[in-house]
N, C-alpha and C positions, 0 to 999 in steps of 0.2 A: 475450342477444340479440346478431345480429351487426350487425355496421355494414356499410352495403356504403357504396362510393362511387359516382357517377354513373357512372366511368369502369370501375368492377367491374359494374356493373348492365347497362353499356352492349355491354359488352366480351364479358360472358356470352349476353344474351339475340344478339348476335352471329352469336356459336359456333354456339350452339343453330338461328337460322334457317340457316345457311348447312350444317349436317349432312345427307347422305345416310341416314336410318337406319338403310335398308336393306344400307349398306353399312360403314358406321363401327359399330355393335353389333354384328354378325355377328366383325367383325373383331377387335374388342376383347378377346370373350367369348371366342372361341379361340382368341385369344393369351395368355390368361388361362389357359383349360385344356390350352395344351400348354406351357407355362413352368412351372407351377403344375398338374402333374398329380394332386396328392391334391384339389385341388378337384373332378377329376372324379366324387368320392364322392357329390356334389350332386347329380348327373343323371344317377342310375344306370339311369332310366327311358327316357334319351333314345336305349339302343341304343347301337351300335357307336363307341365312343370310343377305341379299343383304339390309334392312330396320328394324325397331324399331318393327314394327307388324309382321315381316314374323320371327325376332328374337323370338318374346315373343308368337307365336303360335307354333313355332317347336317343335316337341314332343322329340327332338335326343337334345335340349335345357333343355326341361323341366327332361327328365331324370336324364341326366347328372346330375342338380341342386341337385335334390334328393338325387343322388348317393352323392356329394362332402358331402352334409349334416352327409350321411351316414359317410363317412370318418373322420368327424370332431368327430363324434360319439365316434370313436374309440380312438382318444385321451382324452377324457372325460373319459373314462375309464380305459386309462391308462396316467393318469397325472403326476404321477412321472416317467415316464420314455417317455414321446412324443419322441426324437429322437428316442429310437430303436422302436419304432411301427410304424411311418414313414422311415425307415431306407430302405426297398424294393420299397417303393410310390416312392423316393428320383430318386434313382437310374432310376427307369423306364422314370420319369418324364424328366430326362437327359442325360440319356443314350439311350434310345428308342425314346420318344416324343421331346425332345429338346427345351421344354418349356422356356424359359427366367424366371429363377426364380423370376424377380421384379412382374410378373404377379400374385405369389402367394400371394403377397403382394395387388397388385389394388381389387383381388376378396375379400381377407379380409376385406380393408376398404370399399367394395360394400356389403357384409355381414354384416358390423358397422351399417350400413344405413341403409339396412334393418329391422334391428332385433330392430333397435333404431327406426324408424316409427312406427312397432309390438307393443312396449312394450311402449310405449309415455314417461310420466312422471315417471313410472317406471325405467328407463334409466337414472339412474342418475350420477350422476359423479363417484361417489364411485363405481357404476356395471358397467359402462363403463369403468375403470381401469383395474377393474377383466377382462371385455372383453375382453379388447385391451392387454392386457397381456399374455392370453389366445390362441389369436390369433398369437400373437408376437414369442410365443414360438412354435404354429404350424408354422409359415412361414420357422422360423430359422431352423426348424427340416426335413424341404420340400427340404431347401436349401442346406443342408449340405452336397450332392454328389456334387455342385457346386465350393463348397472351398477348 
């Protein structure tokens, strides 16, 4: 189980209201898939990925983004227990989709990026620990039908 501190709990659920989804997921995700092009194997459905522009106008891109946002959502909500709130995500993601879980890992640190451009000088070292911890324990908990 993780320990959060008031000041991680505080600092997180923060983050989270002060996000555009609409704009911070969309952005994440394809910075994700154009830094990290064999990720694009993932959303071979979603149509034309073939370049940087045809990435960041896809609307089956920009969804998505939104969507994961949404999903992060839901750990925010429930922070003392992230594994079993991802515990179905886990599974689908491995058993259906066949995702390489390191990947939940690259969109994370492409989320870092993101949310730390967002939030500039705000992002400081002490909220980027809360972040990356945050995110540490989503990845672990994405991963876990993996081990």
């Amino acid at each position: 189980m993780v320990e959060w501190t008031d000041f991680e709990r505080t600092t997180i659920s923060s983050i989270f209201a002060s996000l555009d989804y609409n704009d911070v997921g969309p952005k994440a995700l394809c910075r994700c898939l154009i830094v990290y092009p064999w990720t694009q194997r993932y959303f071979a459905s979603f149509g034309n990925l073939y370049n940087p522009e045809a990435i960041k106008t896809n609307p089956n891109v920009v969804a998505h983004g939104v969507k994961v946002l949404h999903g992060l959502d839901r750990a925010v909500k429930n922070m003392d227990n992230i594994k079993a709130t991802y515990a179905e995500l886990s599974v689908k993601h491995s058993e259906q989709l066949h995702v390489d879980p390191d990947n939940f890992r690259l969109l994370a640190d492409c989320l870092s990026i993101t949310v730390a451009a967002k939030m500039g000088s705000a992002f400081t070292p002490a909220v980027q620990a809360a972040w990356q911890k945050f995110l540490a324990v989503v990845v672990a908990a994405l991963s876990k039908q993996y081990h």
